[in-house]
C-alpha positions as CSV (number, residue, x, y, z in Angstrom):
1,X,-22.9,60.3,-67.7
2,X,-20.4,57.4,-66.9
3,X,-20.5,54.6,-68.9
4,X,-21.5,51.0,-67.6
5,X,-17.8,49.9,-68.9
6,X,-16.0,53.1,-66.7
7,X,-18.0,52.2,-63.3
8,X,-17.0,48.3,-64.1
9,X,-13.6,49.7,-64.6
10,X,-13.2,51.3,-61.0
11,X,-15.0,48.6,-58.9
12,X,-12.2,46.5,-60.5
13,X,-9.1,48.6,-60.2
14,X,-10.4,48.7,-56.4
15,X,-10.3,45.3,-55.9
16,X,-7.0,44.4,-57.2
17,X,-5.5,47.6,-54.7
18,X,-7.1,45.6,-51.9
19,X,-5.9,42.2,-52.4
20,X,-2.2,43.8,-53.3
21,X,-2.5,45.8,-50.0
22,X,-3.1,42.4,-47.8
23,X,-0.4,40.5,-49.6
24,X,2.4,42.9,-48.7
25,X,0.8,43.0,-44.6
26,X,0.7,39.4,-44.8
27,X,4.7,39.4,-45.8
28,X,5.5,41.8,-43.8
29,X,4.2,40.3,-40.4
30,X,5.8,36.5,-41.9
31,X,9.3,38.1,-42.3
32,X,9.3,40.0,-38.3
33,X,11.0,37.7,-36.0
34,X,8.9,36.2,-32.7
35,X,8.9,38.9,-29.6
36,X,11.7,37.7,-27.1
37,X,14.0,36.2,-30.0
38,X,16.3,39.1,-30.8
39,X,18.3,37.2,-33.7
40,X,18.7,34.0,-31.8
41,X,16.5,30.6,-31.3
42,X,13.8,30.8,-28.7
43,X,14.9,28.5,-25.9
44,X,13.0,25.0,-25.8
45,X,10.3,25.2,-23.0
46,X,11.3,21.7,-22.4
47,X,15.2,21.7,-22.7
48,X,14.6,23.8,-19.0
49,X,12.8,20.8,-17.6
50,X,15.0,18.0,-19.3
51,X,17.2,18.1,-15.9
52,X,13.9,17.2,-13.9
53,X,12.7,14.6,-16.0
54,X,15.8,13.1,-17.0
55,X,16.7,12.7,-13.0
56,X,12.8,10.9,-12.7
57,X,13.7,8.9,-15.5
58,X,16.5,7.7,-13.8
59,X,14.7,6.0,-10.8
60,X,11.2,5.3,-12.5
61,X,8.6,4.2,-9.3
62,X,7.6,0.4,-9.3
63,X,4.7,-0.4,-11.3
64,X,2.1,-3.0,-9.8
65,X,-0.4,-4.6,-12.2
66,X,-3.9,-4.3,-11.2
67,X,-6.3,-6.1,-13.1
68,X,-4.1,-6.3,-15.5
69,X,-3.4,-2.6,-15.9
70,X,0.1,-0.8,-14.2
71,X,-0.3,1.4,-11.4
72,X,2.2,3.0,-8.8
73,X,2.6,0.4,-5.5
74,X,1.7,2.3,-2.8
75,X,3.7,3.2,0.1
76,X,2.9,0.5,2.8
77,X,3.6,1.0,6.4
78,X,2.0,0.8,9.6
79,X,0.5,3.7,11.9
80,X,3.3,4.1,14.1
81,X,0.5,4.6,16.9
82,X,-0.3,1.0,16.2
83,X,3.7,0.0,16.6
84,X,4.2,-2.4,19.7
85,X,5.2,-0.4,23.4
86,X,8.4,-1.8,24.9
87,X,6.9,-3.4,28.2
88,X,9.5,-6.1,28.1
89,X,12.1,-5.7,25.6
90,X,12.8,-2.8,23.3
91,X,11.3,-3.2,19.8
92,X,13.2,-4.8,16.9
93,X,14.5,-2.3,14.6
94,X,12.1,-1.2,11.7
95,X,14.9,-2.9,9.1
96,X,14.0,-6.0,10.6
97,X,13.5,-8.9,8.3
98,X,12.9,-12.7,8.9
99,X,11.6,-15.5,7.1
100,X,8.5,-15.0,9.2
101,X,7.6,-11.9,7.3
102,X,4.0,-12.1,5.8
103,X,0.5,-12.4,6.4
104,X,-1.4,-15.6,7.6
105,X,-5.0,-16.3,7.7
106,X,-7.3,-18.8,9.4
107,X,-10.8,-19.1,8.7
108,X,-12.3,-21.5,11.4
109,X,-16.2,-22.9,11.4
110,X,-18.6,-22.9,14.5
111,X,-17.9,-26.8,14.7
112,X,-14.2,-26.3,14.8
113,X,-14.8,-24.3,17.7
114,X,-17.8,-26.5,19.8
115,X,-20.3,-25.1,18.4
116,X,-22.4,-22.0,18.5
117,X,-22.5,-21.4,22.4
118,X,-18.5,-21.1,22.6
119,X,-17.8,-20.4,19.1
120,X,-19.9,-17.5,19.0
121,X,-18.6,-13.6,20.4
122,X,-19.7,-12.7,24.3
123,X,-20.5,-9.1,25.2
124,X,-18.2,-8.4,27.8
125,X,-16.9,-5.0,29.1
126,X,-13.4,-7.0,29.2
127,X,-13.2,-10.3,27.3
128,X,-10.4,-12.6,28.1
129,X,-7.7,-12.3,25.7
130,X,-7.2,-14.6,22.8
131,X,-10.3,-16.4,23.2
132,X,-10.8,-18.4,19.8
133,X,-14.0,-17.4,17.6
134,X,-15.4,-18.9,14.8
135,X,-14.7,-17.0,11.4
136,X,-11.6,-15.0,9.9
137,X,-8.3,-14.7,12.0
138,X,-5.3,-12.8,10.5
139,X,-1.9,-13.2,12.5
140,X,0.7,-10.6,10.3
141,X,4.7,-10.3,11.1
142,X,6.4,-7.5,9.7
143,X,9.7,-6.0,10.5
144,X,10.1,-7.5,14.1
145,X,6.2,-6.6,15.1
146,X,3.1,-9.1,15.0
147,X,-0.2,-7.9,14.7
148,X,-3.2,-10.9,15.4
149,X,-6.8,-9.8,14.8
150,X,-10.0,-11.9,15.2
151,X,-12.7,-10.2,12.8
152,X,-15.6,-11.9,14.1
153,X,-15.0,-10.0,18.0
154,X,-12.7,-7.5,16.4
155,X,-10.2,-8.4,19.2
156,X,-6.6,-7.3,18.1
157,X,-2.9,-7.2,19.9
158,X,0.2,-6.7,18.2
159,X,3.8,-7.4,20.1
160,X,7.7,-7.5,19.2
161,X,9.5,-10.7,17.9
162,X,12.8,-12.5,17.1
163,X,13.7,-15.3,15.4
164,X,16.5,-17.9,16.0
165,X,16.8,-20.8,13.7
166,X,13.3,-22.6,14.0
167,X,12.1,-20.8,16.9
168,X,10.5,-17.0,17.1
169,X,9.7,-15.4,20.8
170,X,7.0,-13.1,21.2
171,X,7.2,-10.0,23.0
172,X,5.8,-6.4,24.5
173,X,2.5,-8.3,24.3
174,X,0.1,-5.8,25.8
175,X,-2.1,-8.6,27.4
176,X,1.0,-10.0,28.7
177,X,3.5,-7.6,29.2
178,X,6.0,-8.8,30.9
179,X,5.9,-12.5,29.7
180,X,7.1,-14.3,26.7
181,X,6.3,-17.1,24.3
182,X,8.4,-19.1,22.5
183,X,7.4,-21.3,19.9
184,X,9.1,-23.7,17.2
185,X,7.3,-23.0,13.9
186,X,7.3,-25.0,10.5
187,X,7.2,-22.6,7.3
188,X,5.8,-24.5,4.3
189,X,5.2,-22.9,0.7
190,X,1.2,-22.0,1.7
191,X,1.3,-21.8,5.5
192,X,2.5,-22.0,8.9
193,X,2.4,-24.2,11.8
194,X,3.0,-23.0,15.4
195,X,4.5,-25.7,17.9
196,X,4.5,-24.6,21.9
197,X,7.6,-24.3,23.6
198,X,6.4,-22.5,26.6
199,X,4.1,-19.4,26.6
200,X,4.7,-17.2,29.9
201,X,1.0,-15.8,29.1
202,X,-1.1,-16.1,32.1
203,X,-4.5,-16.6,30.3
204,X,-4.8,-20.4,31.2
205,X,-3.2,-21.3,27.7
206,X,-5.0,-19.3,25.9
207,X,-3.1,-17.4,23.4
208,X,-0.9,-21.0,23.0
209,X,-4.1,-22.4,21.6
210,X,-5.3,-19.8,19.3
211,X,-1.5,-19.7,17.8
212,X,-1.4,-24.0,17.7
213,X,-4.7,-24.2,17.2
214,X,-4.6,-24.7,13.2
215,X,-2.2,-24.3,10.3
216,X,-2.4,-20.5,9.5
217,X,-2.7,-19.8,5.7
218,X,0.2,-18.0,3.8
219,X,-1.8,-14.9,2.1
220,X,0.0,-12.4,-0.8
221,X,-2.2,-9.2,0.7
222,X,-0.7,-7.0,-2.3
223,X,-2.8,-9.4,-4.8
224,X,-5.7,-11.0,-2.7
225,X,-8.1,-8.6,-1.4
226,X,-9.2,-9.3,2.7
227,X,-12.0,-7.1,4.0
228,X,-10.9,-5.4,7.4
229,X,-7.4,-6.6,7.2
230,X,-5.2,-5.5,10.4
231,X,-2.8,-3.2,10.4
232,X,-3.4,-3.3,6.1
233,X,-1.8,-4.7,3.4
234,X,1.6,-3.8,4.3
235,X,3.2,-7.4,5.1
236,X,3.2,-9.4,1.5
């Protein structure tokens, strides 16, 4: 019969073969070099990309804070559906820039207007054009084109435009295509004043008084937020 001592003897002798066996696995698999290294450094997955990001790095996108926290500036352009036709005139090109550029807002009451039976919207299958209404009015001039939009009746027309010295013409109106306006204009800090020269427009007066009608607002559409602006926030 084996002794308690002799079977103690085996169980231990076992043991230490065990942990000597994983030891010399574990060294073995530590000292074989990575698959695909073949005696040299395994390329840097990023040193492969490094052309890419250093040529992003190089012209970063503008960052626009909103709410405090940066964000890419979206692109901003107009549909060029929306774009003015060239009834009169051909458009301006789209490199245009004048010191009219920017968006304007007007924000008239029912007594500015006479009251609720003219300030008020008219169904009508074809409303005169220009036709002052009480509420929100944004007139927006951006790279030769205007863009005017009444929210209250929804009515909207956009047209070409130049400007010389103190004067701007309007254009390629599609309620008056083949006439023009011309108006002397005073650009202040926070808004703009229209003065009429003579408006070709053959709507008894009418867009003449919705332009002179009020001083429009000067509006930074990037930072202020308008509900159902026309064309969008593209003129800042």
């Amino acid at each position: 019969m084996v002794s308690r001592w002799q079977r103690f003897g085996s169980l231990g002798l076992a043991f230490a073969a065990g942990v000597l066996t994983t030891v010399v696995v574990v060294a073995v698999a530590a000292s074989e070099p990575e698959p695909g290294s073949s005696g040299q450094a395994a390329p840097d997955a990023t040193s492969s990309a490094s052309p890419i990001v250093s040529g992003a790095a190089s012209s970063p996108s503008p960052l626009l804070k909103i709410g405090g926290a940066p964000g890419a500036e979206p692109e901003r352009t107009v549909d060029p559906l929306l774009l003015p036709y060239p009834f009169l005139s051909p458009t301006p090109p789209p490199s245009t820039r004048t010191v009219l550029d920017g968006t304007y807002l007007r924000v008239l009451t029912l007594r500015d207007v006479g009251g609720a039976r003219v300030g008020l919207p008219f169904r009508c299958l074809r409303c005169p054009p220009y036709r002052i209404d009480a509420g929100v009015s944004t007139i927006m001039f951006w790279h030769g084109a205007w863009f005017l939009h009444h929210q209250m009746s929804d009515f909207k027309t956009q047209g070409s435009f130049v400007v010389e010295g103190d004067r701007v013409t309007l254009y390629n109106d599609p309620n008056c295509p083949q006439g023009e306006g011309v108006y002397r204009f005073e650009k202040t800090a926070h808004g703009l004043r229209f003065e009429t020269i003579h408006d070709d427009c053959p709507w008894s007066g009418e867009r003449a008084d919705d332009l002179t009608r009020v001083q429009w607002t000067n509006v930074h559409v990037c930072v202020r937020w308008i509900k159902n602006l026309w064309p969008g926030a593209v003129a800042c």
